[in-house]
C-alpha positions as CSV (number, residue, x, y, z in Angstrom):
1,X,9.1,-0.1,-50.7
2,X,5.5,-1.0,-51.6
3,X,5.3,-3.7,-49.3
4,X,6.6,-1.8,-46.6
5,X,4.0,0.9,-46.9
6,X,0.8,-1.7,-47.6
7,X,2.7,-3.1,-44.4
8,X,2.7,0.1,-42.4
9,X,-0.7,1.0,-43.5
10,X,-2.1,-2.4,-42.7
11,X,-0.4,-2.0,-39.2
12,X,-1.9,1.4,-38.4
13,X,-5.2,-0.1,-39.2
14,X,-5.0,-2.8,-36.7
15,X,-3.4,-1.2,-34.0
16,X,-5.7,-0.9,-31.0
17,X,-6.6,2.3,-28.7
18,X,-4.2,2.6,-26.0
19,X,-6.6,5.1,-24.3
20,X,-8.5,3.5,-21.2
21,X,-10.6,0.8,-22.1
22,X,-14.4,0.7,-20.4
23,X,-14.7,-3.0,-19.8
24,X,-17.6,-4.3,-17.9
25,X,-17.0,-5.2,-14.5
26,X,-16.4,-8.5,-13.4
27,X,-18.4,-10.0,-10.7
28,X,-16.9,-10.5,-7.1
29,X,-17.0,-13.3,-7.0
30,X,-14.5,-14.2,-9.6
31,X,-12.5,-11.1,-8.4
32,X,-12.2,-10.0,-4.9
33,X,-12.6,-6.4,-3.7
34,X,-9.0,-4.9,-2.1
35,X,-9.5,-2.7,0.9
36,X,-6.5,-0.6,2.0
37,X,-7.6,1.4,5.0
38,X,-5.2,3.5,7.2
39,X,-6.9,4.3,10.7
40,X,-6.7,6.2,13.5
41,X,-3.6,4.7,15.4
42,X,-5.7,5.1,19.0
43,X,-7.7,2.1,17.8
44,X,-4.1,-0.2,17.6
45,X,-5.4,-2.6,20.0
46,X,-8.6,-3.4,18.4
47,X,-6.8,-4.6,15.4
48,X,-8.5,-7.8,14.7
49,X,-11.7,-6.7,15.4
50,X,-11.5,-3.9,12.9
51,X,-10.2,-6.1,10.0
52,X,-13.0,-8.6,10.5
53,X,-15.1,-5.3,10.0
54,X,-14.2,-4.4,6.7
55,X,-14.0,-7.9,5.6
56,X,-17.9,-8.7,6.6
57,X,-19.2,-8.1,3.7
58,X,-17.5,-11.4,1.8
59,X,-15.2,-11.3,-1.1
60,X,-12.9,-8.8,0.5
61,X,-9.1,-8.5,0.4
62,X,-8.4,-6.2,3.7
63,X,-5.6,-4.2,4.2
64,X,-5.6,-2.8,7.5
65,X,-2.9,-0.2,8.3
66,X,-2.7,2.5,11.4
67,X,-1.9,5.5,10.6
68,X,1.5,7.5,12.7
69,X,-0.5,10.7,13.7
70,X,-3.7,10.8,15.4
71,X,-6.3,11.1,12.5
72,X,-5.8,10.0,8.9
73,X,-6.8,11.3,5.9
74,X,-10.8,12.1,4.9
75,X,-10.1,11.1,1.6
76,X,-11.9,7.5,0.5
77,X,-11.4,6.0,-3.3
78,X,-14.0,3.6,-4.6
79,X,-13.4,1.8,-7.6
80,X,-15.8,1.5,-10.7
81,X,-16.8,-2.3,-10.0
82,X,-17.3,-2.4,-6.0
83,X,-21.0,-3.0,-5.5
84,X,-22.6,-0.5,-4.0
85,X,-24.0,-2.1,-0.5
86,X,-19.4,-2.7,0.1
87,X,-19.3,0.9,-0.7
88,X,-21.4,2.0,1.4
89,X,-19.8,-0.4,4.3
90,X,-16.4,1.3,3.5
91,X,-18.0,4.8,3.6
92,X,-19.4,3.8,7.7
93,X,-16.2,2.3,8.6
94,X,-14.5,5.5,7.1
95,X,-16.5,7.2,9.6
96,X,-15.6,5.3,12.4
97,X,-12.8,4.4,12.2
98,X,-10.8,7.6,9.7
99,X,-13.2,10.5,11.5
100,X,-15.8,10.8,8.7
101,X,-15.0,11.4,4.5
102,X,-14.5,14.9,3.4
103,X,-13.2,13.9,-0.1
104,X,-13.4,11.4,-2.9
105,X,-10.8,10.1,-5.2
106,X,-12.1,10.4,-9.6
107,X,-12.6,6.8,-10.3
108,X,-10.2,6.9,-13.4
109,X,-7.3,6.9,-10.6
110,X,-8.3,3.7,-9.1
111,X,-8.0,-0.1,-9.6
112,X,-12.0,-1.5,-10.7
113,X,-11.9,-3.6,-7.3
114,X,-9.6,-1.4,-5.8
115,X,-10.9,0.8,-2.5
116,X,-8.9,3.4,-0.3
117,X,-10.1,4.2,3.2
118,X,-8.0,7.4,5.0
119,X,-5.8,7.0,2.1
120,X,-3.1,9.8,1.9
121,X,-1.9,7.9,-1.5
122,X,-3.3,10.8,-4.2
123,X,-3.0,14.3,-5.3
124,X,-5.3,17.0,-4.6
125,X,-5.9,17.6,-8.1
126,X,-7.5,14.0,-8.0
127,X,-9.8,14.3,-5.7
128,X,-13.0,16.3,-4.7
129,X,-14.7,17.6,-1.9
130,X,-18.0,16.6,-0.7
131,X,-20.5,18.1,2.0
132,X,-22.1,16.0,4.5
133,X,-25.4,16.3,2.4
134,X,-23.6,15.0,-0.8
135,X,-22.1,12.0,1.8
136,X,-26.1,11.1,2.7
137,X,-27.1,10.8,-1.1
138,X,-24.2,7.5,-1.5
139,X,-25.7,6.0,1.7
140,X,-29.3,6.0,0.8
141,X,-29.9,2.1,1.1
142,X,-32.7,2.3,-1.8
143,X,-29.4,2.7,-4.4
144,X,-28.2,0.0,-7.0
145,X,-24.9,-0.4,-7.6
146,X,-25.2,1.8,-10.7
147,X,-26.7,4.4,-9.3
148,X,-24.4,4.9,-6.6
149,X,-21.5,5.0,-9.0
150,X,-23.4,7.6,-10.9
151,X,-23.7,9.9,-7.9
152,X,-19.7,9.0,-6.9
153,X,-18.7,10.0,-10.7
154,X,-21.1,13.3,-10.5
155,X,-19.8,14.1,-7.5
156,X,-16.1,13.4,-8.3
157,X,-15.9,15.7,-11.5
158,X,-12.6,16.7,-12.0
159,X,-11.9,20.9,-12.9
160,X,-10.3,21.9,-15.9
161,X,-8.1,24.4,-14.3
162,X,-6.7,24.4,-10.6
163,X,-5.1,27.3,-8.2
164,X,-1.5,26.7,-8.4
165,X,0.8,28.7,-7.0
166,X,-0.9,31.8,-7.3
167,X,-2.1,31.3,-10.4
168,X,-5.1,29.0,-12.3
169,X,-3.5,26.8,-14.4
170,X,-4.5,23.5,-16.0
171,X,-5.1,20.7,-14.3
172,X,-2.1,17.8,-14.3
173,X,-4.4,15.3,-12.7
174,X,-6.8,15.7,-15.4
175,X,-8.4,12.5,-16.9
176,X,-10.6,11.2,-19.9
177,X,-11.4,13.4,-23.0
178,X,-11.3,16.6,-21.2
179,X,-8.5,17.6,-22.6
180,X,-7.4,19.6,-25.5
């Protein structure tokens, strides 16, 4: 029985976290950025064209995909690792291609190299709103890649509690060590 419990102990000491782990990011060059971005389906027949667009940057994986109705989603994800000057690429093609961005996905629900352009793919819970004026500040070309995910994570701060039926309850979408 001693064994087992120097055993047990020993295990529980070694165990690792199994809570999100903050690696650094690895360049793009040894990983390649995915793009997934649904578009307006009255640009169909430009469809070449538009992928070569997203893919200008280099080290792109595009995804290119129309959406049924007339306009997609406003909603655009950026993961943690995407340098800033693709981000901001996305964020113009979002505009011309997806009508503009009106919200943007908490990084916690994204893939590091992972970006969403008119994505319909997340909760409301997950996501924020953002005015035009908030839009500008992640398109200043002066910003480093750090900087701009600073301002995405600032502006992407997730609520405690959400309306719900009629009622404020807590957020189910809620990430990190905000909870209780």
């Amino acid at each position: 029985m001693r064994k087992l419990s120097i055993f047990i102990l020993l295990f529980a000491l070694t165990e690792t976290s199994i809570g999100h782990a903050n690696e650094d990011c690895i360049s793009i060059s040894e990983k390649s950025v995915k793009i997934e971005a649904w578009v307006s389906k009255k640009f169909e027949q430009d469809y070449r064209k538009i992928r070569l667009e997203f893919a200008e940057m280099g080290n792109t994986k595009v995804g290119l995909f129309f959406y049924p109705a007339e306009n997609p989603s406003r909603v655009v994800a950026i993961g943690r690792c995407i340098p800033a000057y693709i981000a901001q690429h996305f964020l113009k093609k979002a505009w011309k291609y997806s009508l503009g961005t009106t919200h943007l996905v908490h990084q916690g629900f994204v893939s590091s190299h992972w970006a969403g352009v008119g994505t319909s793919l997340f909760s409301e819970h997950s996501m924020s709103s953002i005015s035009p004026q908030q839009l500008n500040k992640l398109m200043d070309d002066t910003l480093d890649t750090e900087s701009f995910h600073k301002i995405y994570r600032a502006l992407t701060t997730q609520k405690e509690k959400v309306s719900a039926f009629g009622l404020m309850l807590d957020n189910p979408k809620l990430l990190g060590n905000n909870r209780r």
